[in-house]
C-alpha positions in Angstrom: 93.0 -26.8 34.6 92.0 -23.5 36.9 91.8 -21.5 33.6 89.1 -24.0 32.5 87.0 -23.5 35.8 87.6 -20.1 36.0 86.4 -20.2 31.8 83.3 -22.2 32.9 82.7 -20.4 35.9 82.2 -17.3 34.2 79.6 -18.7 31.2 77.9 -20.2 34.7 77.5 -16.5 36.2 77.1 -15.1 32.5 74.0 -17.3 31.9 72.5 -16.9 35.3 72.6 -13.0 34.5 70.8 -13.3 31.3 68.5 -15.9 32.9 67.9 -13.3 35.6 67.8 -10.4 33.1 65.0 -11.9 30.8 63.5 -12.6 33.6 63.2 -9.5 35.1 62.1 -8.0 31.3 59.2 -10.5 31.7 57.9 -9.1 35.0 58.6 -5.8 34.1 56.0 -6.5 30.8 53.7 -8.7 33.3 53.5 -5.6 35.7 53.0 -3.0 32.7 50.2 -4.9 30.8 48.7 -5.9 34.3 48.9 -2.0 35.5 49.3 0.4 32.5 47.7 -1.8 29.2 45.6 -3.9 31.4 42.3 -1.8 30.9 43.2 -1.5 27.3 43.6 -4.8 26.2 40.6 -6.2 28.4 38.4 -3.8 26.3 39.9 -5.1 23.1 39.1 -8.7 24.1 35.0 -7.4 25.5 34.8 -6.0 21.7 36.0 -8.5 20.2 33.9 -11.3 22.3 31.1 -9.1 23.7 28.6 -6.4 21.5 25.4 -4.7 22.3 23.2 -5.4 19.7 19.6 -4.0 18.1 16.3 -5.6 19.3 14.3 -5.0 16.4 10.8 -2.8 17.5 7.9 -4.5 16.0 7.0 -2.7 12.7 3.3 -0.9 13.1 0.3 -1.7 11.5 -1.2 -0.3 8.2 -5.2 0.0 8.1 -7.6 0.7 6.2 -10.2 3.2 6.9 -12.4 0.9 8.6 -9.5 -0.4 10.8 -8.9 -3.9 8.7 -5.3 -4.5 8.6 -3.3 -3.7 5.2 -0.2 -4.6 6.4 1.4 -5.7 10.0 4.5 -7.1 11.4 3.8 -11.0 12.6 6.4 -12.1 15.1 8.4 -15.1 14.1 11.6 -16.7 16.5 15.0 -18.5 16.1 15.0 -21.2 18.9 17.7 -22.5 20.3 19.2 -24.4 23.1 22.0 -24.6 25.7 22.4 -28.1 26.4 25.4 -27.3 29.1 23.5 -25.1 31.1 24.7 -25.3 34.3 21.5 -26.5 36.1 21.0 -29.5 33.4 22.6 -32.5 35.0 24.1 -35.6 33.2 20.9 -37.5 35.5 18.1 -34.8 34.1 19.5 -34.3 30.8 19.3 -37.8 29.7 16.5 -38.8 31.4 14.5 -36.4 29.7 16.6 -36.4 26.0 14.5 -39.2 24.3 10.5 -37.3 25.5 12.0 -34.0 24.1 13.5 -35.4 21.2 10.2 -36.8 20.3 8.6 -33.6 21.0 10.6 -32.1 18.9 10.2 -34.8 16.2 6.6 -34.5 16.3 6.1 -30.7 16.2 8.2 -30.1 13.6 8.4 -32.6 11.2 11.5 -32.4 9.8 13.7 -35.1 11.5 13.2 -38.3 13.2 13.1 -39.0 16.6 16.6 -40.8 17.0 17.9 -37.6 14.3 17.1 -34.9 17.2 18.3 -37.1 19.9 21.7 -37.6 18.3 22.2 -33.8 17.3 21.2 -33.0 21.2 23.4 -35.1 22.3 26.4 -34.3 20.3 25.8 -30.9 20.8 26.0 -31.3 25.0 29.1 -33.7 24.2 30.5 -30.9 22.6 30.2 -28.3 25.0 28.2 -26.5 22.5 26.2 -23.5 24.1 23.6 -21.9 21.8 22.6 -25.0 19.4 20.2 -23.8 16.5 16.5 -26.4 16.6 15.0 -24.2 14.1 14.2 -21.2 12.4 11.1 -19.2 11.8 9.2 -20.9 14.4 5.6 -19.2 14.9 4.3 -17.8 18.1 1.9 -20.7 18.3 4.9 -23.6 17.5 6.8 -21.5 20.4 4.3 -22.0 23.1 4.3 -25.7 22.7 7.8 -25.6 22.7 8.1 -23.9 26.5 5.8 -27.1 27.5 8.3 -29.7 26.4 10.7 -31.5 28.8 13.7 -29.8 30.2 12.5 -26.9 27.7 9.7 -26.3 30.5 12.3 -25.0 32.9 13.3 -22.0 31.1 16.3 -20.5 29.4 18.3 -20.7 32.9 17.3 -24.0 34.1 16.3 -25.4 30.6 18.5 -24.0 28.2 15.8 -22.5 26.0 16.8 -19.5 24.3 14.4 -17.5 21.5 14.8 -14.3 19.6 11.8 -12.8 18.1 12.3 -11.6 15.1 9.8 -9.3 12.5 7.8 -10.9 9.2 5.9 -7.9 7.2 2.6 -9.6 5.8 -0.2 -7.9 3.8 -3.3 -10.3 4.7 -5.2 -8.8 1.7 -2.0 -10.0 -0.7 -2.2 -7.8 -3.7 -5.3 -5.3 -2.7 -3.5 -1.5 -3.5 0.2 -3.6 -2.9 1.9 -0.7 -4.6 0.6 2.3 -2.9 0.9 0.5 0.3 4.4 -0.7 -0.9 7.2 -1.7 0.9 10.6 -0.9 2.6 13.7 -2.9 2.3 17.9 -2.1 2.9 19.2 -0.9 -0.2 16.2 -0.4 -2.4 14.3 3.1 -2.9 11.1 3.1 -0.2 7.8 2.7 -2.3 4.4 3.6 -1.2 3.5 4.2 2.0 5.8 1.5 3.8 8.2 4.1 2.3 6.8 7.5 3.0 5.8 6.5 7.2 8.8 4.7 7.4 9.9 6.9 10.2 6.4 6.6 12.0 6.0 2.8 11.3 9.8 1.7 12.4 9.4 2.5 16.1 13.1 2.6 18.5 15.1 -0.4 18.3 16.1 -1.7 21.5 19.3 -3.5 22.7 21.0 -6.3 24.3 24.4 -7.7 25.1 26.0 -10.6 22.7 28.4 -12.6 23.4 30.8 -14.5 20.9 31.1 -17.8 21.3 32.7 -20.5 19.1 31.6 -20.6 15.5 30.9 -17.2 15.3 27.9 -17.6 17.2 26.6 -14.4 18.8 24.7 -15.5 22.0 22.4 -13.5 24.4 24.0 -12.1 27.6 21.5 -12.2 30.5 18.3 -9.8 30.7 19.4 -7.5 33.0 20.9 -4.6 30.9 18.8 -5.0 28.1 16.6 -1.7 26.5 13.3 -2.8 25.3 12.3 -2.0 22.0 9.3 0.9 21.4 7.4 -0.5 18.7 6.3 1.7 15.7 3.4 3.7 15.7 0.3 2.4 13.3 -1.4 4.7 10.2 -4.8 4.6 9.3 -5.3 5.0 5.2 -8.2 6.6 3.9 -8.6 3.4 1.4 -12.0 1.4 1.6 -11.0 -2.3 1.2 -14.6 -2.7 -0.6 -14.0 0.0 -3.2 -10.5 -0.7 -3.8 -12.1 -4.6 -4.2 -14.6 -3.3 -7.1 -11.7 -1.0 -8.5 -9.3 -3.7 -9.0 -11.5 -6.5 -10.0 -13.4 -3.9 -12.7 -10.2 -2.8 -14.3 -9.2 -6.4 -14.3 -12.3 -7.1 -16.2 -11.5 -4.5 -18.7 -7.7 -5.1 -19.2 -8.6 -8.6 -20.0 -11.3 -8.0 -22.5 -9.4 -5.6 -24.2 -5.9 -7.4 -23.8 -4.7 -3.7 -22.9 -0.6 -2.8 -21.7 -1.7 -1.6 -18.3 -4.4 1.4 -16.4 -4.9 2.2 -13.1 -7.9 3.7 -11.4 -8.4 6.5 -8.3 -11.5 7.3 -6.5 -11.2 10.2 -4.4 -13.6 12.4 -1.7 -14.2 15.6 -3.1 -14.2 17.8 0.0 -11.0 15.9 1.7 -9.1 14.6 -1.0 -8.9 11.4 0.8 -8.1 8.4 -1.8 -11.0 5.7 -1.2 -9.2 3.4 -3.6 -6.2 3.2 -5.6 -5.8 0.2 -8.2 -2.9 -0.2 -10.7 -2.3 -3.4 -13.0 0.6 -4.1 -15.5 0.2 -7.0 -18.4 2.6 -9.7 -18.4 4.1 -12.1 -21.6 1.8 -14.4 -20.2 -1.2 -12.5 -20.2 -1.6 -12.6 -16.7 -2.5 -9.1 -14.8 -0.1 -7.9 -11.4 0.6 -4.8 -9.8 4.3 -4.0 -10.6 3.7 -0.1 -10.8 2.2 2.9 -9.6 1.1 4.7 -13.1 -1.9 6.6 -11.1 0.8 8.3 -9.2 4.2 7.8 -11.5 3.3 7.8 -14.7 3.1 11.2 -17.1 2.0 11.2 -20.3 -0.1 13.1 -23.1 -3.5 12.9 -21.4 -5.6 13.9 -24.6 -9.1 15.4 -24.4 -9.2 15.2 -20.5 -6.7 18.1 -21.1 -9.8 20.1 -23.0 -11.3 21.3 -19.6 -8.4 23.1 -18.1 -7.7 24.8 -21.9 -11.3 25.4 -21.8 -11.4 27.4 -18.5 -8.3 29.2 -19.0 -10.1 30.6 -22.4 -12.9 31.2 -20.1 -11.3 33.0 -17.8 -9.6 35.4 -19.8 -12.8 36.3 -21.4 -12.2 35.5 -25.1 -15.2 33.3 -25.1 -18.5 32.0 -23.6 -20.5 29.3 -24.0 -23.0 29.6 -26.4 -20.3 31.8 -28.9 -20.2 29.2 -32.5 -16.9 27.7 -33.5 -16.7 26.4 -36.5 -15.6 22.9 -36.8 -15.7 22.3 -40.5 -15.7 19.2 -42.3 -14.1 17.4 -39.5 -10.5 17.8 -40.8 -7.8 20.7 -41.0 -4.5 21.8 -41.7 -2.2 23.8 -39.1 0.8 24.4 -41.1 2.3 20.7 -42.4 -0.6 18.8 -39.8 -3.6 17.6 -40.5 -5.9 17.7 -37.5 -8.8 15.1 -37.2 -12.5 14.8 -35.2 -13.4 11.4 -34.0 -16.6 12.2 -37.1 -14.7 13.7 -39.6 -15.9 10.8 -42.2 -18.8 11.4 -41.8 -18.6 15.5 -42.9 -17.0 17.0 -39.2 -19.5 18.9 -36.9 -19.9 22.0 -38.8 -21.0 25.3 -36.7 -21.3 24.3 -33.3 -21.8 25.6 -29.7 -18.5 26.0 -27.7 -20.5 24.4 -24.9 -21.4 21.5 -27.8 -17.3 21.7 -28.8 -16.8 20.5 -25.3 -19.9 17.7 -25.4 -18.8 16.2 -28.6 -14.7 16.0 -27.6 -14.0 18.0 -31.3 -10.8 18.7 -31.4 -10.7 21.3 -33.6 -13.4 23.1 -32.1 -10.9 23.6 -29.2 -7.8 24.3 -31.5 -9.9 26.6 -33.0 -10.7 28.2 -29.5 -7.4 28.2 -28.4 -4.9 28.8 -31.0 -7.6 32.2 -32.4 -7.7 33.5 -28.5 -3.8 33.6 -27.9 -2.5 33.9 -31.8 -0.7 37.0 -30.2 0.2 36.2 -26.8 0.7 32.6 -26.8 2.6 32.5 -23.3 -0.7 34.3 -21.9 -2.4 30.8 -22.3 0.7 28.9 -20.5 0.7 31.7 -17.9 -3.1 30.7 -17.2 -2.5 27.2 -16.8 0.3 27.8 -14.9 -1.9 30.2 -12.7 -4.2 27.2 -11.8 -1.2 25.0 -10.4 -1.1 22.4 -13.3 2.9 23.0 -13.8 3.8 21.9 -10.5 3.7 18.4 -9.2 1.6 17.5 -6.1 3.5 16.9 -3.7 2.3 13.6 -2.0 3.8 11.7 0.2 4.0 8.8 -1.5 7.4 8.7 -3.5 7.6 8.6 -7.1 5.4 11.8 -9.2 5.7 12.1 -12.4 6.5 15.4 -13.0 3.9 18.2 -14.9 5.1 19.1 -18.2 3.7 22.4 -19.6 6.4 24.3 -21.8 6.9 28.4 -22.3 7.0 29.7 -25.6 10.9 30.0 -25.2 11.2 26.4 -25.3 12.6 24.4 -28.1 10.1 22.2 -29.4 7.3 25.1 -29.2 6.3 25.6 -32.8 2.9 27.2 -34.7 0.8 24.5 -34.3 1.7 23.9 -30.4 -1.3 26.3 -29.4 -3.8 24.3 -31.6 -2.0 20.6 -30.1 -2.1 21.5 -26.3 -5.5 22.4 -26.2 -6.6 19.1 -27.1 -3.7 17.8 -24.4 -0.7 17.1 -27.0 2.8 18.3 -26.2 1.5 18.5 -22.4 2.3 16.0 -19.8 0.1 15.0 -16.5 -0.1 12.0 -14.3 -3.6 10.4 -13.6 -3.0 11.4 -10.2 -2.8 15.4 -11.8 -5.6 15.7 -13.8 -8.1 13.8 -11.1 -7.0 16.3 -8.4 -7.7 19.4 -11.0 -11.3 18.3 -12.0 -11.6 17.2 -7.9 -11.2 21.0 -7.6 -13.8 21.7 -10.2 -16.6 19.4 -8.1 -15.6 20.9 -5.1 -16.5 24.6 -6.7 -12.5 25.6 -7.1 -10.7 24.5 -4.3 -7.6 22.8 -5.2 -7.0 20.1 -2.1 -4.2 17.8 -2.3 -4.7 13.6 -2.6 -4.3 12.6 1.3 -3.1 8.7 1.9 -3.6 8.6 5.9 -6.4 9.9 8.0 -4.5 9.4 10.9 -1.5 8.3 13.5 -2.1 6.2 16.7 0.2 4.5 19.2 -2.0 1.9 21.0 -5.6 3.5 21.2 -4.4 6.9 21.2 -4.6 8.9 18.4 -1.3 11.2 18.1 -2.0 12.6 15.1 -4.8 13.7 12.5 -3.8 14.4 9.2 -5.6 17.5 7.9 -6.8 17.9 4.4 -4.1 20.6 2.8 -5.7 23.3 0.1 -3.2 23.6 -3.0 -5.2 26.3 -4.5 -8.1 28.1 -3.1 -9.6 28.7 -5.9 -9.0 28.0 -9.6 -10.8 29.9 -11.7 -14.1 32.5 -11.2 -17.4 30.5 -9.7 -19.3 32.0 -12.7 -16.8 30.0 -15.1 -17.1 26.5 -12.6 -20.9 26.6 -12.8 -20.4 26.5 -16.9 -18.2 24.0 -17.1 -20.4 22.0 -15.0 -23.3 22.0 -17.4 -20.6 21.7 -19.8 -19.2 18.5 -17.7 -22.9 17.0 -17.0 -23.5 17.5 -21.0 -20.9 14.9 -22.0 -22.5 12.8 -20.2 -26.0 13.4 -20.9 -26.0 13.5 -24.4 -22.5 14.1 -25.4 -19.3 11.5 -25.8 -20.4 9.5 -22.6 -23.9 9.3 -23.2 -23.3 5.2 -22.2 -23.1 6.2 -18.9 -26.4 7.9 -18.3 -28.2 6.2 -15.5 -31.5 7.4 -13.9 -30.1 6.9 -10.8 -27.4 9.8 -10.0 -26.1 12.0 -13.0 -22.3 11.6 -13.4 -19.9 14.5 -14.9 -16.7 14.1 -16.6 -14.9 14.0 -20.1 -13.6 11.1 -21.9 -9.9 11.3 -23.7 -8.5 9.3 -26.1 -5.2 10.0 -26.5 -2.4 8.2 -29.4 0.7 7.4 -27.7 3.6 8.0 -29.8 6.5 5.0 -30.0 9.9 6.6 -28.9 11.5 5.7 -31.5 9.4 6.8 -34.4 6.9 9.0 -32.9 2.9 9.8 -34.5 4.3 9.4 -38.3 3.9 5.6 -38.1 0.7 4.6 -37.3 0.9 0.7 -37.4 3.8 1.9 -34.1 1.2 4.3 -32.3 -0.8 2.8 -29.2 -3.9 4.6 -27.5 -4.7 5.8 -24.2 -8.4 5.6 -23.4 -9.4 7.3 -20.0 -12.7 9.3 -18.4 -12.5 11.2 -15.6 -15.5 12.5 -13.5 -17.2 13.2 -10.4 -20.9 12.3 -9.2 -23.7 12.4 -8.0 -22.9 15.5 -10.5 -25.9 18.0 -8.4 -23.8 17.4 -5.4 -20.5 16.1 -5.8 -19.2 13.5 -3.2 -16.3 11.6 -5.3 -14.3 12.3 -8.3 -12.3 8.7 -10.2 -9.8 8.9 -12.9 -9.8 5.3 -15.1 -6.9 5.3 -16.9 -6.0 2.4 -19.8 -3.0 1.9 -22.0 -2.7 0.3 -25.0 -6.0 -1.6 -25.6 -5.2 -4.2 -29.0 -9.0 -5.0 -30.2 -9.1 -2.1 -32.2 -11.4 -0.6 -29.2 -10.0 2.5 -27.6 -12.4 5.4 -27.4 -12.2 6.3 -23.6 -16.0 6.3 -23.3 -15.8 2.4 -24.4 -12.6 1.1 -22.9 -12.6 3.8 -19.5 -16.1 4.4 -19.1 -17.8 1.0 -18.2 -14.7 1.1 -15.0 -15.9 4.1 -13.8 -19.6 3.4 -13.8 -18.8 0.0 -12.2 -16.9 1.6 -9.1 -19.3 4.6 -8.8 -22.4 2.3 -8.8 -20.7 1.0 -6.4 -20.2 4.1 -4.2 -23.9 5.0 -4.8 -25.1 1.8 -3.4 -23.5 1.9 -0.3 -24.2 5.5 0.1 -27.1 6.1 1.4 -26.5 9.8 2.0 -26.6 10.0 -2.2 -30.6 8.5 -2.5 -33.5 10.1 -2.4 -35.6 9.1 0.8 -38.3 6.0 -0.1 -41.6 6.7 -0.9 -44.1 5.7 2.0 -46.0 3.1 -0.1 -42.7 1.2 -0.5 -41.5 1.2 2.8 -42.4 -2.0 3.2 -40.0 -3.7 0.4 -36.9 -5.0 1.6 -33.6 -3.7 -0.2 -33.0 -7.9 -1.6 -35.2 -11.0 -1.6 -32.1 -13.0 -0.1 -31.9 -12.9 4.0 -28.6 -10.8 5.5 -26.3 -12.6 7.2 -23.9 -11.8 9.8 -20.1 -12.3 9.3 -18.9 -15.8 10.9 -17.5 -18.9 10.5 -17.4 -20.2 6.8 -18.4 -23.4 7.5 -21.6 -23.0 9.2 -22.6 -20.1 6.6 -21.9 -22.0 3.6 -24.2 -24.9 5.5 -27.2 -22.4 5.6 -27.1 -20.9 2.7 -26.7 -24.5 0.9 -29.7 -25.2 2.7 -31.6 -22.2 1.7 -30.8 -22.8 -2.0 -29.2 -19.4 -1.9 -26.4 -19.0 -4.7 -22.6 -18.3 -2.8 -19.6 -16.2 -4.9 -16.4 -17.1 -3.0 -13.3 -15.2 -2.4 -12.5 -17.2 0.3 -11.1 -20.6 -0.6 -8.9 -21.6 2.4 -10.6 -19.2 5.1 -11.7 -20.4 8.3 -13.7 -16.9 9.0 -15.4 -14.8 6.6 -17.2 -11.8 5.5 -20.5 -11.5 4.3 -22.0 -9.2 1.3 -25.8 -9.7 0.4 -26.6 -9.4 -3.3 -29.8 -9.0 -5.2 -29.4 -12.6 -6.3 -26.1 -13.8 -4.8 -24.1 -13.3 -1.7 -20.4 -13.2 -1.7 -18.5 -14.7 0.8 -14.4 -12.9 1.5 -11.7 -14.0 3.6 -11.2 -12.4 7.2 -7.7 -13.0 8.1 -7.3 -13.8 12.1 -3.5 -14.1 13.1 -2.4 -15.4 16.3 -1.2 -13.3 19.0 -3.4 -10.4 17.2 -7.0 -9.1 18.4 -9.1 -9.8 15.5 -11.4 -8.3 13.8 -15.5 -9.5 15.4 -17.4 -6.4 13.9 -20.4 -7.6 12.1 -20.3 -11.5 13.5 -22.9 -12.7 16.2 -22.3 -12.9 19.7 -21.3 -16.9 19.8 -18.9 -16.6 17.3 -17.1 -12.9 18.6 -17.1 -14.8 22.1 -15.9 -18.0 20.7 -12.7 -16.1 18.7 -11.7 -13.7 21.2 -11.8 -16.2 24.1 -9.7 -18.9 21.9 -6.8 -15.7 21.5 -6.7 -15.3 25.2 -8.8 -12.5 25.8 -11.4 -11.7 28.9 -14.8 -10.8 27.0 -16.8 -8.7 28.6 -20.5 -8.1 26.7 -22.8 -5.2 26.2 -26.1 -4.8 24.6 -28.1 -7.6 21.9 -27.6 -8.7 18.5 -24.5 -8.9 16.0 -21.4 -6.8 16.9 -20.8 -3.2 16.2 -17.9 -1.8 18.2 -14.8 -3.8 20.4 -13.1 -1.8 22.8 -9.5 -3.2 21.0 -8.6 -2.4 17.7 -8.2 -5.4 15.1 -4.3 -6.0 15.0 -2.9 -5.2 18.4 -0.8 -7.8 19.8 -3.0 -10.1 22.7 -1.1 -10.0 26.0 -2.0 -11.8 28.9 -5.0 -11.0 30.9 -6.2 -8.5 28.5 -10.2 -7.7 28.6 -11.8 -6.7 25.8 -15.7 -5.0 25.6 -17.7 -5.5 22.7 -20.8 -3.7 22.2 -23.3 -5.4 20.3 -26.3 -3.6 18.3 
């Protein structure tokens, strides 16, 4: 009997001991993670529940040269809402459920009344913190929502929480969409969107999340958040009304000549500044987008446009002049195993001509003749030259996406006897539109070579950080004595030469037509049922005193109509008639005796409300053109027998645009987007003190000067 106590006794003490051992183990962990891994682990738990996250800067503007906005950032917010809040009662939040509910109900439109009342509910039964009402809510819904019940407290009291986020909108839609382009996560950066990304993005800023359940992230307080620095804006040197005629007179062409795809570019001479940029690509359905930028990506053969620079090199190197006779023959002949064709070789070729008539008439043996007799012996002299004028490197823009030059050496393996005779009629080269405009820019602007320019200018707010100067490629590409020939050689196409259909007695234009066959990939020139044409002109005016140079481009034209003069030409006449009439630096002063005429029989009218302009001019019998189907503001442009009526986009939370409306209507729209008004002067509007775009805060004052 004692052995069993004493045996029992001892697994007693035994088990206390191990009791007391693990015990002691336990503390001895407590004490360590509470003292040595205590830090640690609390750090693990923050990450894993608590993260500073990005506040995303508001994007900056895009403009146009005139300050209307290409492309901004409009603010859009997730709303949602902490029914547990520890300052909503059981008393106040169910007093106050069924008003907001219906609140709700009514601004959105998406659930009934008793719907939002029963998610609210559940959600506060729940214990949920950081409910989602909706998504993409605009600036305008959000300010009703801060009036509704409980919501009218605030996000402390109230349990409203919002997080602005960042929609990129182009509020002219498709106007010069590709050269404006765009930027998104994992895709190359296209036009400018791409190229100022850096400028545009501004400096995120940050706040503390916190985790909660779901996998919700929710917003920690206010007081150790960084506010964002929004992006800086660009000014583009594009005029929305010239890139308007550009795009809807290629459109007009494309169509009637069911062509593949062409692109236009009007450019300032002296700057280089591009005035307007237009590109348009067919689709199976016949329908016209703009998908690509071929001004700026696309190289190809160019064809005769390519005459000039062969011309001047040729020139340059003194193995010809002017008035020296080429002859052109019967209008057809063989280089080795090609046959090389005029445009009139039918009708017996163009015989002994003038080189300056060579270049007139587009013959292309004329300049095969010129070229492939001049550098017989030193062929590479002739790529040296062309070379020496900057046409084998690209340009360098901005803008991503060049094609690149393509002007071989003699060394290279596909040069071959005839290549002389073929590249100076602008075979077995390759140039972007982009390319040859800027080399016959430099021939208008008497040899200087300045590079296309995109943006005039940086600002941040009203303050203009940076100007963008124009940069000078080449100084000067050939002799002045050999620019001044080509001149009259470049006025003479049009004046009685391959683009006599564009003489006007207006201004005089300069420039050369191409017409260039396209050769299939697969099967090359040999099958001609497979070969497609390229019809462009390219040109400057007023050609005495050159203010813009355009490049018309068009692919692949299927009504048996291709001759650039034909297809390009009627483009570029339509955009530079443009240019002239809203130039009035380009016309000669008005006689005395006609002072007295006004420039149309139908009144001007001032930018405004649509509704009360289409009211007059319905009552004044005066025929409207509409761009603007669903506008509530528009823009005015007097006709000789029409006028034509275009959208102005107003946003809220943005200054708009008043320049050009009358005093009731700028006071009427500034006032109604929150701003102070202050007036100077009489009549319509010609300057505000804000720039269109800027985001409205509260109290702001605005001046507008009227005129």
């Amino acid at each position: 009997m004692n052995d069993l106590k004493k045996d029992i006794a001892w697994r007693v003490y035994l088990t206390y001991f191990l009791v007391c051992l693990f015990a002691l183990a336990i503390f001895v962990k407590a004490a360590s993670i509470q003292l040595l891994e205590g830090e640690e682990l609390k750090k693990k738990v923050q990450n894993l529940t608590l993260r500073e996250m990005n506040i995303e800067a508001v994007r900056g503007n895009i403009y146009a040269t005139d300050g209307s906005l290409l492309a901004t950032s409009v603010p859009i917010y997730e709303v949602r809402f902490d029914p547990n809040a520890d300052a909503i009662t059981e008393e106040l939040f169910y007093e106050h459920i069924d008003s907001l509910a219906w609140h709700l109900s009514n601004l959105f439109q998406d659930k009934s009344l008793s719907a939002y009342r029963q998610m609210l509910v559940n959600a506060r039964k729940e214990g949920q913190r950081y409910k989602l009402i909706r998504r993409n809510v605009k600036y305008t819904e959000l300010k009703e929502l801060k009036n509704f019940p409980i919501f009218r407290r605030g996000r402390y009291k109230g349990g409203l929480i919002y997080i602005q986020q960042n929609k990129r909108q182009r509020p002219f839609q498709v106007l010069a969409a590709r050269t404006i382009g765009y930027e998104r996560e994992g895709v190359s950066p296209v036009g400018l969107e791409g190229a100022y990304s850096e400028v545009l993005s501004g400096v995120d800023g940050k706040r503390m999340m916190q985790k909660i359940s779901g996998g919700v992230w929710m917003p920690v307080g206010d007081e150790n958040e960084i506010e964002p620095e929004d992006g800086r804006d660009i000014y583009t040197s594009i005029d929305v009304n010239l890139q308007d005629v550009a795009e809807s007179a290629l459109l007009k062409q494309l169509q009637k000549h069911k062509a593949d795809h062409g692109c236009v570019v009007l450019m300032e001479v002296k700057s280089g500044a591009i005035k307007a940029i237009a590109n348009l690509k067919r689709t199976k359905e016949g329908s016209y987008y703009e998908g690509y930028n071929y001004a700026i990506g696309e190289s190809t053969e160019p064809g005769s446009t390519f005459k000039l620079p062969a011309l001047i090199t040729a020139l340059e190197d003194g193995y010809i002049d002017m008035e020296d006779i080429i002859d052109c023959g019967d209008g057809s002949k063989q280089y080795y195993d090609r046959t090389m064709f005029d445009s009139n070789h039918d009708d017996g070729g163009w015989g002994k001509i003038t080189v300056k008539r060579v270049f007139e008439v587009s013959s292309n043996i004329g300049m095969a003749e010129i070229i492939s007799r001049a550098y017989a012996q030193t062929p590479q002299k002739f790529i040296d030259g062309l070379d020496k004028m900057g046409l084998r490197k690209p340009l360098g823009i901005e803008i991503a996406g060049e094609g690149k030059p393509f002007i071989k050496n003699t060394d290279h393996e596909t040069w071959s006897g005839i290549s002389l005779a073929w590249m100076a009629h602008g075979y077995e080269v390759q140039q972007t539109p982009l390319q040859i405009l800027t080399y016959y820019n430099a021939v208008a602007n008497d040899g200087k070579m300045v590079k296309p320019k995109f943006v005039e200018k940086i600002t941040q707010g009203r303050k203009v950080v940076e100007e963008i100067p124009t940069t000078v490629l080449n100084e000067k590409v050939c002799s002045q004595e050999t620019i001044d020939k080509v001149k009259m050689a470049l006025e003479g196409v049009v004046e009685n030469g391959t683009a006599s259909n564009l003489r006007n007695a207006d201004y005089k234009i300069a420039g050369k037509t191409g017409t260039a066959q396209i050769a299939n990939k697969n099967y090359g020139y040999s099958y001609q049922s497979r070969v497609s044409h390229q019809a462009s002109f390219v040109g400057y005016f007023p050609a005495d005193n050159p203010q813009y140079s355009c490049i018309v481009v068009v692919n692949a034209p299927s009504q048996n109509v291709y001759y650039g003069n034909l297809v390009a030409g009627p483009i570029f006449k339509e955009v530079a008639d443009k240019v002239y009439a809203n130039s009035l630096e380009m016309h000669d002063p008005l006689k005395k005796a006609k002072s007295y005429l006004a420039a149309s029989p139908i009144p001007y009218s001032k930018h405004g409300k649509k509704s009360d302009i289409e009211k007059i001019f319905s009552d004044l019998n005066i025929p409207m053109s509409s761009k603007a189907k669903d506008a509530d503001w528009i823009v005015t442009q007097t006709g000789d027998s029409s006028v034509t009526i275009a959208p102005r986009v107003v946003h809220e939370r943005l200054v708009p645009n008043v320049v050009g409306m009358g005093l009731r209507d700028a006071i009427f729209l500034l006032e109604n987007h929150g701003l102070q008004v202050k007036v100077e002067g009489r009549g319509m509007v010609k300057e505000q003190s804000i720039l269109p775009g800027r985001t409205v805060k509260e109290g702001m004052q605005i001046k507008i000067q009227l005129s």
